[in-house]
Structures are given as structure tokens and as C-alpha cells.
C-alpha positions as a Markdown table, in Angstrom:
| # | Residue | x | y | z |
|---|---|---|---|---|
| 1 | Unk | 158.0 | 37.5 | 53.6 |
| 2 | Unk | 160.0 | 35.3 | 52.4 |
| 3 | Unk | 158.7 | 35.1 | 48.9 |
| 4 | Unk | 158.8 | 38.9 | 48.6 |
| 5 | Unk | 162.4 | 38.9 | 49.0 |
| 6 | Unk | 162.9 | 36.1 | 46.6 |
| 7 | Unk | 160.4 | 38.3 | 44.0 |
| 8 | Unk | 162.6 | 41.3 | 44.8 |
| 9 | Unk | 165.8 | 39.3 | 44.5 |
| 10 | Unk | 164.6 | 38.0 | 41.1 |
| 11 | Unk | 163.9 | 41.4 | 39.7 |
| 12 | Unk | 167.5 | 43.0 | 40.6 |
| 13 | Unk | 169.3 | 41.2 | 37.8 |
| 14 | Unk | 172.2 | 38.8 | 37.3 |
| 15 | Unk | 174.3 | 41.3 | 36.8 |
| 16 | Unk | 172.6 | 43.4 | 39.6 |
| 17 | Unk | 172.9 | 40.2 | 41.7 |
| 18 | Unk | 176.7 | 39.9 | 41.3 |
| 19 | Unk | 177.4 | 43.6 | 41.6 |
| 20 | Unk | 175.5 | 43.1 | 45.1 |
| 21 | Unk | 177.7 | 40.4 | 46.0 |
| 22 | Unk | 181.1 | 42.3 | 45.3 |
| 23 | Unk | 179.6 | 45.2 | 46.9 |
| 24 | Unk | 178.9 | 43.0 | 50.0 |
| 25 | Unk | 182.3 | 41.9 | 49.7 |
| 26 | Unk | 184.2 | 44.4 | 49.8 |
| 27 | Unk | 182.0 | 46.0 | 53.0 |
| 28 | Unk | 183.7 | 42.9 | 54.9 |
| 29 | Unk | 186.6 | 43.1 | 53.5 |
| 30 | Unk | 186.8 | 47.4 | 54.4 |
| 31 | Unk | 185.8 | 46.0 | 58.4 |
| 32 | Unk | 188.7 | 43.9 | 57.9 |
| 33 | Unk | 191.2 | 46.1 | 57.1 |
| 34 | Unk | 189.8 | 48.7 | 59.5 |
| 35 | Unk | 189.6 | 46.1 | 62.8 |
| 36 | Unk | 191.9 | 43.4 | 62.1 |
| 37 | Unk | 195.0 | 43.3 | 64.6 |
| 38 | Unk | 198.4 | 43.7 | 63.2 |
| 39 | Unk | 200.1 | 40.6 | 62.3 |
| 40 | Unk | 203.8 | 39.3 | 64.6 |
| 41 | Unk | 205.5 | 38.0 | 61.2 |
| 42 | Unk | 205.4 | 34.5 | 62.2 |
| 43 | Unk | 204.9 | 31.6 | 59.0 |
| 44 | Unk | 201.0 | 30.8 | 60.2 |
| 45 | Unk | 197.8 | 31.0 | 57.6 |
| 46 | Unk | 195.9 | 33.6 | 60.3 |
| 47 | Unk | 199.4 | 35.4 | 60.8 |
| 48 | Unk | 199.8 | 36.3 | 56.8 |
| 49 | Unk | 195.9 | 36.5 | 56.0 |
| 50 | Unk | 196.3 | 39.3 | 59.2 |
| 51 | Unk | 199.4 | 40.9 | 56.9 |
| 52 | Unk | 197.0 | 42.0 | 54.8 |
| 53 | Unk | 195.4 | 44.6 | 56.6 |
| 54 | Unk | 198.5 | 45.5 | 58.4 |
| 55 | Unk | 199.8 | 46.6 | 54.6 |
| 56 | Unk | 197.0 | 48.4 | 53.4 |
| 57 | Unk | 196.5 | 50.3 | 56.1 |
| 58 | Unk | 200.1 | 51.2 | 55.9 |
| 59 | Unk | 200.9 | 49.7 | 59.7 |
| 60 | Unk | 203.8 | 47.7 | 57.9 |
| 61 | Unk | 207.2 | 48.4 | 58.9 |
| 62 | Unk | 208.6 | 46.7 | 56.1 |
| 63 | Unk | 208.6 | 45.3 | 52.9 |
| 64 | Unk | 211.2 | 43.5 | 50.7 |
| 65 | Unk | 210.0 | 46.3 | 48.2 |
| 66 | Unk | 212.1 | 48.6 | 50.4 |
| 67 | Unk | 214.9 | 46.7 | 48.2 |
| 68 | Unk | 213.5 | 48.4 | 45.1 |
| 69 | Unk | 212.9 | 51.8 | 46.6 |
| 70 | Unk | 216.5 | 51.9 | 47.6 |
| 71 | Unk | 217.7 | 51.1 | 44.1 |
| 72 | Unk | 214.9 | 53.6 | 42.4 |
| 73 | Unk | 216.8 | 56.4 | 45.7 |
| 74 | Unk | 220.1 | 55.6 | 45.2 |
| 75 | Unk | 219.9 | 56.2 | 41.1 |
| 76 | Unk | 218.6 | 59.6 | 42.5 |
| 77 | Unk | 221.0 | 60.3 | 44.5 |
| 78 | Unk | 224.1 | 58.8 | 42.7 |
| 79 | Unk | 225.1 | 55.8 | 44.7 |
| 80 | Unk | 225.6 | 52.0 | 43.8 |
| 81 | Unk | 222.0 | 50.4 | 43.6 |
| 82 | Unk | 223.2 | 47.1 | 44.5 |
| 83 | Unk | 225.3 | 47.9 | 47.5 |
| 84 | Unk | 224.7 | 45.6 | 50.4 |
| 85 | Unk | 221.3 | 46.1 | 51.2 |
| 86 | Unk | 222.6 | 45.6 | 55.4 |
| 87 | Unk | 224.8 | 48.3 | 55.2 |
| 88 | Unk | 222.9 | 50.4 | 52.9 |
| 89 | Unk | 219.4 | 50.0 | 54.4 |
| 90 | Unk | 220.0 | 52.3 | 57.1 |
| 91 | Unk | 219.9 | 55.6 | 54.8 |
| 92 | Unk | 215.9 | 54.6 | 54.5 |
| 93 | Unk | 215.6 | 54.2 | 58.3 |
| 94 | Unk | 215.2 | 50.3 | 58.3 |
| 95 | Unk | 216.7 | 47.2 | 58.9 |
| 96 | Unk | 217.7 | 44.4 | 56.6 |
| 97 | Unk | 219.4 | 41.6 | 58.1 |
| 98 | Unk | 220.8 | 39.7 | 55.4 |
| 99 | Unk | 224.2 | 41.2 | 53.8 |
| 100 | Unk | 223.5 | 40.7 | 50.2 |
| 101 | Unk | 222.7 | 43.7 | 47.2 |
| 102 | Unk | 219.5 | 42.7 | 45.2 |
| 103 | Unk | 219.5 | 41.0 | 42.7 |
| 104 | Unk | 216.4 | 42.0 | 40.6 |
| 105 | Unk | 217.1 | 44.3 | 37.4 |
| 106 | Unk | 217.4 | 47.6 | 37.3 |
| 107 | Unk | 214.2 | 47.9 | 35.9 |
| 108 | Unk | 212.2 | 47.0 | 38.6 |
| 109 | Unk | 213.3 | 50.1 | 40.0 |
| 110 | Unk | 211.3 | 51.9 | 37.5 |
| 111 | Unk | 208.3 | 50.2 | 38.3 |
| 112 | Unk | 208.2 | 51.8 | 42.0 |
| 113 | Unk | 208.8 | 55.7 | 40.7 |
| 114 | Unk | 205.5 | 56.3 | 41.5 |
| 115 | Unk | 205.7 | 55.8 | 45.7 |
| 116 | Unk | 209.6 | 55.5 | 45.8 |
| 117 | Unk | 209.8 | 59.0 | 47.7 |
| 118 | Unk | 207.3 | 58.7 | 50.0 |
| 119 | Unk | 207.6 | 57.9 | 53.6 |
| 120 | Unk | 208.5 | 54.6 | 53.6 |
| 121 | Unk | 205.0 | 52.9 | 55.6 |
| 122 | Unk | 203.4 | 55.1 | 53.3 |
| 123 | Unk | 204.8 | 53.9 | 50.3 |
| 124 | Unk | 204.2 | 49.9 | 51.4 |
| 125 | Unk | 200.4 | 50.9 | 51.8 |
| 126 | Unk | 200.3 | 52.7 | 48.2 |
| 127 | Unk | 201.7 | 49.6 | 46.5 |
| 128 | Unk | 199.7 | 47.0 | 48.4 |
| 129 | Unk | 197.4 | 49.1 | 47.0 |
| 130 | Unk | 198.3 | 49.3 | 43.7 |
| 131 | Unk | 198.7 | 45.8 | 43.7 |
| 132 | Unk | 195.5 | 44.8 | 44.4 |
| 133 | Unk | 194.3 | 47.5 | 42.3 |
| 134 | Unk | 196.7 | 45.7 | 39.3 |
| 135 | Unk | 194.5 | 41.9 | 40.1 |
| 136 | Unk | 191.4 | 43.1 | 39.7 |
| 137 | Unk | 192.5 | 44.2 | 36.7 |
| 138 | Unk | 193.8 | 41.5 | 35.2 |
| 139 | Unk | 191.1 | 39.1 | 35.9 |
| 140 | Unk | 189.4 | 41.7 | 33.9 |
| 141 | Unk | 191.7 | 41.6 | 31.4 |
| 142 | Unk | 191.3 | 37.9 | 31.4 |
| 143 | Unk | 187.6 | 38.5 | 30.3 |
| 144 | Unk | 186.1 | 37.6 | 33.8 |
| 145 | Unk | 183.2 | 40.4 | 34.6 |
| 146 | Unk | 184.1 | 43.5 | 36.8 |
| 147 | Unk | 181.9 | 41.9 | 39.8 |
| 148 | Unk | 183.8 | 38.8 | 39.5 |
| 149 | Unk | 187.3 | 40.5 | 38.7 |
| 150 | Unk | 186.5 | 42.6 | 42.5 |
| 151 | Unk | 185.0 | 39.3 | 44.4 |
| 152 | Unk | 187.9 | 37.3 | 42.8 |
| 153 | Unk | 190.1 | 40.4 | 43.2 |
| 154 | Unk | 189.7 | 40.4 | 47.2 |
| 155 | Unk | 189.2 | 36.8 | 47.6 |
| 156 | Unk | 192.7 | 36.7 | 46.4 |
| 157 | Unk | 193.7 | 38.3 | 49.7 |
| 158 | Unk | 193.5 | 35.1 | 51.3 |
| 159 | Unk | 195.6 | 33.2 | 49.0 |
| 160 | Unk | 199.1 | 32.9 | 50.5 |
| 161 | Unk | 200.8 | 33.7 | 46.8 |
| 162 | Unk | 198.9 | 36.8 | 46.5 |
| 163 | Unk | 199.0 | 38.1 | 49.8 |
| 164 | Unk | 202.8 | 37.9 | 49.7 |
| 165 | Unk | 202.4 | 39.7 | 46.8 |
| 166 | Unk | 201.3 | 42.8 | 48.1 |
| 167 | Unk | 205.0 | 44.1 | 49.1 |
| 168 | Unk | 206.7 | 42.5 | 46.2 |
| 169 | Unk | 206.6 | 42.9 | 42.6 |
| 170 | Unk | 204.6 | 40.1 | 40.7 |
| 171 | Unk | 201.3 | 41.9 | 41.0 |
| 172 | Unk | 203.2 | 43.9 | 38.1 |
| 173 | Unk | 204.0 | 40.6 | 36.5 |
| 174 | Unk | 200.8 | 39.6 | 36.5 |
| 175 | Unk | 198.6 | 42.3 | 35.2 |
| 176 | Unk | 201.5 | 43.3 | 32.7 |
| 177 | Unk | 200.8 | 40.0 | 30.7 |
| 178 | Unk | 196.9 | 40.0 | 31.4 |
| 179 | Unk | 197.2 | 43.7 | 29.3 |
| 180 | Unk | 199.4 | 41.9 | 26.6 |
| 181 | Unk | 197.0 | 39.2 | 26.3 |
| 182 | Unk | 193.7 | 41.3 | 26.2 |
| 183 | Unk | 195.6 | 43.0 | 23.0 |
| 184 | Unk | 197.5 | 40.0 | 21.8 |
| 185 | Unk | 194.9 | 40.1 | 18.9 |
| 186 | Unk | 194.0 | 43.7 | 18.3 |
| 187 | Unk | 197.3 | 45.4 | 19.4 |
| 188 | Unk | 200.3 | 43.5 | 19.3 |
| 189 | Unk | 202.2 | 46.6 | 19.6 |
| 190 | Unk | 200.5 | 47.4 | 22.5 |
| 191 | Unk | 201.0 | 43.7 | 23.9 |
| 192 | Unk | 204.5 | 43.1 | 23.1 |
| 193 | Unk | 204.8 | 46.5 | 25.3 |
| 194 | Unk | 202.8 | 44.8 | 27.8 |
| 195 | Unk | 205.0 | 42.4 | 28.0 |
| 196 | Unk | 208.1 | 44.0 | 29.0 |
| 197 | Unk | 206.9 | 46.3 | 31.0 |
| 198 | Unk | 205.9 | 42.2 | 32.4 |
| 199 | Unk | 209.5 | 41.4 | 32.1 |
| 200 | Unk | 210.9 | 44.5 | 34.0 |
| 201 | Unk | 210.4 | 42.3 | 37.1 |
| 202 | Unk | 211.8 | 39.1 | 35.8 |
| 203 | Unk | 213.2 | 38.5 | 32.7 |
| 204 | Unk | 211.4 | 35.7 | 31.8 |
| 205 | Unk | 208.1 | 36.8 | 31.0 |
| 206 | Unk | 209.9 | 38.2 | 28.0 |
| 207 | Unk | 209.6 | 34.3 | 26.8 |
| 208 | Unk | 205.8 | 34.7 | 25.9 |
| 209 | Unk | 207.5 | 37.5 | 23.0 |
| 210 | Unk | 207.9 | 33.4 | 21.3 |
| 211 | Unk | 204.3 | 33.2 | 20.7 |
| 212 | Unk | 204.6 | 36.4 | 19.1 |
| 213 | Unk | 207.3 | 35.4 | 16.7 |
| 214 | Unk | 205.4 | 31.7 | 15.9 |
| 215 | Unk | 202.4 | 33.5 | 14.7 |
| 216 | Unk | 204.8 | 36.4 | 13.0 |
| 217 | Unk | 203.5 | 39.2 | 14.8 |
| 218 | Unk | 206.2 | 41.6 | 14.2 |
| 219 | Unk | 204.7 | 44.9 | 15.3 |
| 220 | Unk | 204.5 | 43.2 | 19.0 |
| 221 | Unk | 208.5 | 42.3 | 19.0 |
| 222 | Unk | 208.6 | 46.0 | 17.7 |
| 223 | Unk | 206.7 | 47.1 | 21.2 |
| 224 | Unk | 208.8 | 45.1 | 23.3 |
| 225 | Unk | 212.0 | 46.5 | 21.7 |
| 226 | Unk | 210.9 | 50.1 | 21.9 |
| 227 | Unk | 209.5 | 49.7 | 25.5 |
| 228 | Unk | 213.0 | 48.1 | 26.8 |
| 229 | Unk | 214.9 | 50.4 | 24.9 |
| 230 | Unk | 213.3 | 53.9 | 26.6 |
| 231 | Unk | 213.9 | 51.9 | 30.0 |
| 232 | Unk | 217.0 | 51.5 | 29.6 |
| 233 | Unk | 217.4 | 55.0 | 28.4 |
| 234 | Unk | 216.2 | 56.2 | 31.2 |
| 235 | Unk | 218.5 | 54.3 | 33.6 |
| 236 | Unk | 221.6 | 54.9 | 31.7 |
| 237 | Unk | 220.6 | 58.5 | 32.3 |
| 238 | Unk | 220.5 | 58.4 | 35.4 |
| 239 | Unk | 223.5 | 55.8 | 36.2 |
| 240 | Unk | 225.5 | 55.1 | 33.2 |
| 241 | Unk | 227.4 | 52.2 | 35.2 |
| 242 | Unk | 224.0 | 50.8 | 36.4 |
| 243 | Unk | 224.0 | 47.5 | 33.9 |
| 244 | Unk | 227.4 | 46.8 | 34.8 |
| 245 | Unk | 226.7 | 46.6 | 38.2 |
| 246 | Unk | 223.7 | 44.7 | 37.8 |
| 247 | Unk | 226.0 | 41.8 | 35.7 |
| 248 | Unk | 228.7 | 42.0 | 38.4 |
| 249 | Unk | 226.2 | 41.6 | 41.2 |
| 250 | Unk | 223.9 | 38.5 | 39.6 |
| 251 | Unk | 227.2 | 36.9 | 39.0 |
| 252 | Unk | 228.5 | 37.0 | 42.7 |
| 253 | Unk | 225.0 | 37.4 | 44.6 |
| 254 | Unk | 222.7 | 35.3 | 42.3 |
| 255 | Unk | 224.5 | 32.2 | 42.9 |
| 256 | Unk | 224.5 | 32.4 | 46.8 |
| 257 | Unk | 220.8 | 32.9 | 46.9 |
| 258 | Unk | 220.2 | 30.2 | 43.8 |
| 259 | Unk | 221.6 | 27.1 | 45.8 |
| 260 | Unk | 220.3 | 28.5 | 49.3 |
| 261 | Unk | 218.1 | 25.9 | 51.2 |
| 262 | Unk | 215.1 | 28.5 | 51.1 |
| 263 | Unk | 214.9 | 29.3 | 47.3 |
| 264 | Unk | 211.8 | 27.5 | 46.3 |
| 265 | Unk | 212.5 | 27.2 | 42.2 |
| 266 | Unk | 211.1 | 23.8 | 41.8 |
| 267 | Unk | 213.8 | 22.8 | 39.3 |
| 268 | Unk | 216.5 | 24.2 | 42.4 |
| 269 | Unk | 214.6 | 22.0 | 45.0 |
| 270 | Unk | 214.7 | 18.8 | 42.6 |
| 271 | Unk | 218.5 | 19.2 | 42.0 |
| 272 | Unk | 219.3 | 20.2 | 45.7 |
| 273 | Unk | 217.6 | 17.2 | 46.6 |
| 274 | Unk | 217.8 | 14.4 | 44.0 |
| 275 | Unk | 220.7 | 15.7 | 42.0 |
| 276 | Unk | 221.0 | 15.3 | 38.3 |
| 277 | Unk | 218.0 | 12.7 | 38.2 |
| 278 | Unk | 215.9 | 14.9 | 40.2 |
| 279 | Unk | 216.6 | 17.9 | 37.9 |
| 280 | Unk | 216.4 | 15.3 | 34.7 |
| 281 | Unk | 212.8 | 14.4 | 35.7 |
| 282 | Unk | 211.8 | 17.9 | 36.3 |
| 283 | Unk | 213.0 | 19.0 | 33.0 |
| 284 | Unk | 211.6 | 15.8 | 31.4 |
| 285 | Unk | 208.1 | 16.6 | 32.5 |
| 286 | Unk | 208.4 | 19.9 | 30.6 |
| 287 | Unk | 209.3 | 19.2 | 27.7 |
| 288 | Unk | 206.4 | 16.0 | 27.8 |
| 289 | Unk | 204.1 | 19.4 | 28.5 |
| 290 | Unk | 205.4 | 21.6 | 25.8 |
| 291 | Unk | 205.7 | 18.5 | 23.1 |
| 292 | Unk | 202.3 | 17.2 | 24.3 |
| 293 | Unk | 200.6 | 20.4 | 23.7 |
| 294 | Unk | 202.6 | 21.9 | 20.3 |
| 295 | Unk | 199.4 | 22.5 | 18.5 |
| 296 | Unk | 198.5 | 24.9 | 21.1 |
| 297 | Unk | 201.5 | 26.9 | 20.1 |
| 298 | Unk | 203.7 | 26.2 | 17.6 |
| 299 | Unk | 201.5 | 26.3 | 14.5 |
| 300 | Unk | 201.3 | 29.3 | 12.9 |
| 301 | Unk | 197.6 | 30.3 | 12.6 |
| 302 | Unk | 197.6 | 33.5 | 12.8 |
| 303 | Unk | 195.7 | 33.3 | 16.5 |
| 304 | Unk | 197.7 | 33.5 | 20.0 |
| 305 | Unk | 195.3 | 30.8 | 21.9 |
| 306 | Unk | 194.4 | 31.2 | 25.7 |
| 307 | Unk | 196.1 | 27.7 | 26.3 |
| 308 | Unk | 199.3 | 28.9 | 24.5 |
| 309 | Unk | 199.5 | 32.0 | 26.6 |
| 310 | Unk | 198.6 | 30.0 | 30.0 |
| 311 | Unk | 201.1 | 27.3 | 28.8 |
| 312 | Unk | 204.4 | 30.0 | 28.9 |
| 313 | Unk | 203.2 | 31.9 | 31.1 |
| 314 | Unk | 203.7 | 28.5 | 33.4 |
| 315 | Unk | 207.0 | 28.4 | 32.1 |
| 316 | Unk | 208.0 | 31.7 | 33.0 |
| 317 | Unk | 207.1 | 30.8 | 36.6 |
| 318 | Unk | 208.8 | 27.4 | 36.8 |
| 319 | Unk | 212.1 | 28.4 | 34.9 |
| 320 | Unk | 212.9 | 30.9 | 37.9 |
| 321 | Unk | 216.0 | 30.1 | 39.0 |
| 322 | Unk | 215.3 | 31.6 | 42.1 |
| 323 | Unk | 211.6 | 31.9 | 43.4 |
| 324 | Unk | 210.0 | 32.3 | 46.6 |
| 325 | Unk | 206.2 | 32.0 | 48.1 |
| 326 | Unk | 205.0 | 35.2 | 46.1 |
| 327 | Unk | 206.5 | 34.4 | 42.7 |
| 328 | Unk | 203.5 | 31.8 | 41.6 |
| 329 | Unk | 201.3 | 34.6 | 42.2 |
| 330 | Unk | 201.1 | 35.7 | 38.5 |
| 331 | Unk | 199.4 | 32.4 | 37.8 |
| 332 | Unk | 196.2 | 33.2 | 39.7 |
| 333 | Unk | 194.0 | 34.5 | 37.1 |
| 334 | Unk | 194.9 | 30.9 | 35.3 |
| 335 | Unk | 194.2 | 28.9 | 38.1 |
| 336 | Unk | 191.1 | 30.0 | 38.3 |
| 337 | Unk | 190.1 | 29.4 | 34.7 |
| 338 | Unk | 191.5 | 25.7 | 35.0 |
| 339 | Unk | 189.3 | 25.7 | 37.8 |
| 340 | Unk | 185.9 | 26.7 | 35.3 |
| 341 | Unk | 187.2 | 24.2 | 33.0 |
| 342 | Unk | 185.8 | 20.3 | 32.3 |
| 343 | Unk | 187.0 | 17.4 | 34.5 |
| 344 | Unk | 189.8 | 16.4 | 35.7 |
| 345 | Unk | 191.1 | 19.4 | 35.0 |
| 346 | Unk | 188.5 | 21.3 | 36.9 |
| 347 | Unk | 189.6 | 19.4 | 40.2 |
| 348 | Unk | 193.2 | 19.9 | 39.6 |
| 349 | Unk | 192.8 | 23.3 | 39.2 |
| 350 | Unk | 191.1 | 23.3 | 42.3 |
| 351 | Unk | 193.9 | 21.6 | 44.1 |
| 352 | Unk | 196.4 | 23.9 | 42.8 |
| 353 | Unk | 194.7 | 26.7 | 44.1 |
| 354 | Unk | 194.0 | 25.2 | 47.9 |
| 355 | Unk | 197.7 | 23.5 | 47.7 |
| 356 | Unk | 199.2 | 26.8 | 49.0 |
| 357 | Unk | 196.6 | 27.1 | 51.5 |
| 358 | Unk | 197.2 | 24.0 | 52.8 |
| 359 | Unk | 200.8 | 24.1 | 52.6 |
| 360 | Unk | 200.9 | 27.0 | 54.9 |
| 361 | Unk | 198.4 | 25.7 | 57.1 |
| 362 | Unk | 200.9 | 23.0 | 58.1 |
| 363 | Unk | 203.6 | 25.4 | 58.7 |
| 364 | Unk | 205.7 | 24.3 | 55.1 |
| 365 | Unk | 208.2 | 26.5 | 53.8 |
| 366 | Unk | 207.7 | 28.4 | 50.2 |
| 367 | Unk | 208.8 | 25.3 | 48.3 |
| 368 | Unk | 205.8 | 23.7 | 49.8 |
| 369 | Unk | 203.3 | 26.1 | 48.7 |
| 370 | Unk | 205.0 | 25.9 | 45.3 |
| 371 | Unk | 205.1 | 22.2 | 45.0 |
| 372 | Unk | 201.5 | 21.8 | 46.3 |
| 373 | Unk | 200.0 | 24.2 | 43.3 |
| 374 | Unk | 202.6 | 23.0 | 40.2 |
| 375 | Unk | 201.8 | 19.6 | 41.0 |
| 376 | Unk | 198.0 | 19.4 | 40.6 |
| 377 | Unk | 198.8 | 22.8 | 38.0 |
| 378 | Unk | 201.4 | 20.5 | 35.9 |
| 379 | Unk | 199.2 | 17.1 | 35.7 |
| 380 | Unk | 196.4 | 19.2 | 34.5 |
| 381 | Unk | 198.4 | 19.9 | 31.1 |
| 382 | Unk | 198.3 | 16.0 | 30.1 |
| 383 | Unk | 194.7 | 16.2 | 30.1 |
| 384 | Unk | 193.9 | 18.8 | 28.0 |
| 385 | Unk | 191.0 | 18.2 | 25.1 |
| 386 | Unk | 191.5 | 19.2 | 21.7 |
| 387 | Unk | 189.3 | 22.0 | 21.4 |
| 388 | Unk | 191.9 | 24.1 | 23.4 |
| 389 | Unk | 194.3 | 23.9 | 20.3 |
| 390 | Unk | 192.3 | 25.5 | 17.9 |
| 391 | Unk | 192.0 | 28.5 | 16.1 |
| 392 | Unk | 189.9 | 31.4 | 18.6 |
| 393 | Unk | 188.8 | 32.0 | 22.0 |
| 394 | Unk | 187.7 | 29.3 | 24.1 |
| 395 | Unk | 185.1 | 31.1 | 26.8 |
| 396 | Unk | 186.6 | 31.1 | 30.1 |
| 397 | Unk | 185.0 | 34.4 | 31.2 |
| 398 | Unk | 183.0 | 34.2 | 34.5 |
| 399 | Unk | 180.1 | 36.3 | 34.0 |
């Protein structure tokens, strides 16, 4: 019997094999979403894993994107986008308990158009959606398979970054730069609009434009420009004073939540806590990263490499002067290509991505979770082998 299975098993195909598995997958992962309790919102592993099937199946009462439906709502209806989210809440029919306006861009408003008007638990469930939808595809984008982008798609719902994810924004993030660097080559007009639309979140992903402008790829500058400018068309449209409130509400806001004892920027935590040397060392170790690895960038070759693009798109995440759990979520696709990669760098990319896991497993705030993956994630860029700074592809798809 059993040889007849393993005959049968043989014939099916490796790719056969793998579609199986994701198929398999995402049977257990449809019982889960259908049978799992809801979660009780306390800071445990089992209690956020549980948040994801209270999301998708659209049991969540809320989400902190309600903070981007109310400023996509109130440019509809003419009010002040970043009025105090406490007071302004209420005209969605929730709750929010801190007294503070957002502080994301206007922009991100844009990228919720889509669900911003429907009922609010149905909204949350159609971005969680959406979101995991926007994973898959990027590990695609990243030239892994389609059974490994779904497998690796859904095992992402167990890792803390990405499952936080699911009612934020940096699901956008990340897939938005997997597009620009799928077409980095081919298209960069279409990848220099992939990366706004990236940027529309944060404004930092607009720093991999650099690798653009190093290798003169003008048309993608060109894409980023056009793409920005018809956003911002569209929200002067609808608000002409919708920039200057943004400015006047990062400059009063921003600051409160940049030296709060819960924002977990990693270059924040090492000033909060060691002061100038703290921040010194921080900033020290990268620029070593960035010097150490020039060739990987800086010369121009005509050729965007995959260590280049992985390289800023670490900075991006590290230079957030305000970050939380969910914001080192766009570097899952790279963690798991460290992860295919030659040792050491192979086992620190596999300590980067249990670091958060473990981190919430002992109860640790976000700055935990995001000092338990840069760590591991940083060291691995002293170790990288030549080969990574040439001209082409280096195969990192997992077929």
C-alpha cells in the first residue's frame, strides 16, 4: 500500500506536489478562520494568531485603519481629516481612546477608497483581505512560485508583523515595492509608479527612487512624479487645505507620538535609552552597512541588484521615526530569501524571522519584536559574498 502511494505521489509532479501542499494549506487555514474563537485583544502569541480569523471574517470591531477611513469620509464630506481622532471617531460609530489626529499622509487615504464606505466590520474584513491578497502577491513578485507565494502567503498569518498588518497599511508598502522591483528592469516607468503608490503610506519608501537615479533610470523618476502628482490632484480637489493641515498636524502631533515610550523606531528606542551614544552607534552601524556594501548600489551598471533593493528597502524600515509591531512587515518577502541564502546568513535570517515570534511569546512590547528581527537582519549584511554585488539576478526564487 504503501509503495503505491509513494508511485502515485511520484507521478503527480513537483509542481503538482507543491500545488497539493498549498491546496492542503489553505483547507486548514479556511477551518481556521471558520472555527477559531474570537480573540480578547490582550498582547499574547495565541491571542493575535486568534486576530486573524476574527478580521477576516469580519468579527473585528476595530482597526487602526478606521483612522484612514475617517480621513478618506471626512474629505467626502468636507471636514478636517486630522481632527482629533477621540472626538471625531464617534461619526463612524467607534471609539478611539487616545486624543490625537493621525498622522499618516493624506495619501494613505487614497489607498482605502476602495472599502472606505462600507460598513465599518465590513470594511476591516475586505482589507484584511486585500492584504493578504497584496502578500501573496508580492512573494510572487519576488520570483517565488504561486504555490510557495500561497503556502508562504498564509504562513505569514502567524508571523506577529504580518498579522498586525492586516488592519494597517504596510501590506500596501510591501507589495507596492515587490511590483516596482518585478519591473525595475523592464518598466521603470511602471516601477518608479510602483513606488509611490509604496510611498503613499510612508514617505520613505520613496528613498528606493535613489537606486533609480545611480543607474540613471529617468523614465522611473518620471513614474514616480506623475503618480504623486495625480494624487495629489485628487486630494487638492477634494480639500484644497488638506496639505496644510497635514504639515500643521505632523508638526504638533508627530512629535508627541515620536518620543512616546511605545514607539518602537529602533533609532527612537537607542536615543530614548542611551542618548546621543545610543543614537551614534545605531547610526554608525548604518552607515558601516551602506559603505560596506557600496558595490551593491552605488555603481552605475546599468542593473538594479536584488541586494541593492533589499538593502534600502531596510532602510526605509529602520529610518521610521515612528514605527510600531506591524511596520517591519514589508520586510517579509526579504527575510525569507536571507533565509534560502548560504551560511551564516541563512541562520540569521532565520533568527530574524522567529525573533518576533519569540518576542511576543514573552509578552515584549513592539520594540522587542523589532529589535529581535533587525538584530540577526542587520548582522547578516556584514556577511554578505561578493557575488551579490554583481551585475544580474542572483536566484532566490523558491520553486
Amino acid at each position: 500500500m504503501l509503495s503505491v502511494v509513494q508511485r502515485k505521489w511520484s507521478a503527480v509532479g513537483g509542481t503538482g506536489r507543491r500545488w497539493l501542499l498549498a491546496g492542503l494549506l489553505c483547507a486548514a487555514f479556511g477551518a481556521f478562520i471558520v472555527s477559531a474563537p474570537s480573540n480578547q485583544g490582550v498582547w499574547t502569541y495565541g491571542d493575535v494568531v486568534l486576530s486573524v480569523a476574527t478580521a477576516l471574517r469580519g468579527d473585528a470591531p476595530m482597526a487602526e485603519l478606521a483612522q484612514d477611513i475617517y480621513g478618506f469620509r471626512a474629505l467626502g464630506w468636507g471636514l478636517n481629516p486630522y481632527a482629533n481622532l477621540h472626538t471625531a471617531m464617534p461619526l463612524l460609530g467607534v471609539e478611539w481612546a487616545d486624543e490625537v489626529p493621525t498622522t499618516h499622509p493624506p495619501t494613505a487615504f487614497l489607498l482605502v477608497a476602495p472599502i472606505a464606505w462600507l460598513p465599518l466590520r465590513l470594511a476591516f474584513a475586505a482589507w484584511a483581505w486585500l492584504m493578504l491578497a497584496a502578500i501573496i502577491v508580492a512573494l510572487r513578485a519576488y520570483e517565488f512560485s504561486w504555490p510557495a507565494a500561497v503556502a508562504l502567503g498564509l504562513l505569514a498569518l502567524l508571523w506577529p508583523p504580518t498579522i498586525t498588518a492586516l488592519g494597517n497599511l504596510p501590506g500596501v508598502w510591501m507589495v507596492g515595492l515587490a511590483l516596482a522591483y518585478q519591473q525595475r528592469q523592464r518598466h521603470p516607468f511602471l516601477a518608479g509608479a510602483w513606488v509611490a503608490v509604496a510611498s503613499f503610506t510612508k514617505l520613505l519608501p520613496a528613498g528606493l527612487l535613489v537606486l533609480f537615479v545611480v543607474q540613471r533610470k529617468w523614465s522611473a523618476v518620471a513614474g514616480f512624479g506623475l503618480t504623486w502628482a495625480v494624487a495629489l490632484a485628487g486630494l487638492l480637489a477634494l480639500a484644497p487645505e488638506v496639505l496644510t493641515q497635514y504639515l500643521a498636524t505632523y508638526q504638533s502631533a508627530a512629535v508627541g507620538w515620536i518620543v512616546w515610550f511605545g514607539n518602537a523606531s529602533p533609532l527612537v528606542f537607542l536615543y530614548r535609552n542611551f542618548g546621543l551614544g545610543g543614537l551614534g552607534v545605531g547610526l554608525y552601524g548604518l552607515l558601516a552597512i551602506v559603505a560596506l556594501n557600496w558595490r551593491s548600489w552605488l555603481k552605475p551598471t546599468g542593473n538594479i541588484t536584488p541586494e541593492a533593493w533589499r538593502l534600502f528597502s531596510l532602510l526605509a524600515v529602520v529610518l521610521l521615526p515612528i514605527a510600531w509591531a506591524y511596520s517591519i512587515a514589508p520586510l517579509y518577502p526579504d527575510l525569507l530569501r536571507l533565509a534560502r541564502e548560504w551560511s551564516p546568513r541563512r541562520v540569521l535570517g532565520w533568527l530574524a524571522l522567529a525573533g518576533p515570534v519569540v518576542a511576543l511569546g514573552l509578552g515584549w512590547p513592539s520594540i522587542g519584536l523589532v529589535l529581535l528581527l533587525l538584530l540577526p537582519y542587520g548582522l547578516s549584511w556584514f556577511f554578505v559574498g561578493p557575488a551579490a554585488h554583481g551585475v544580474g539576478s542572483t536566484k532566490t526564487a523558491m520553486s
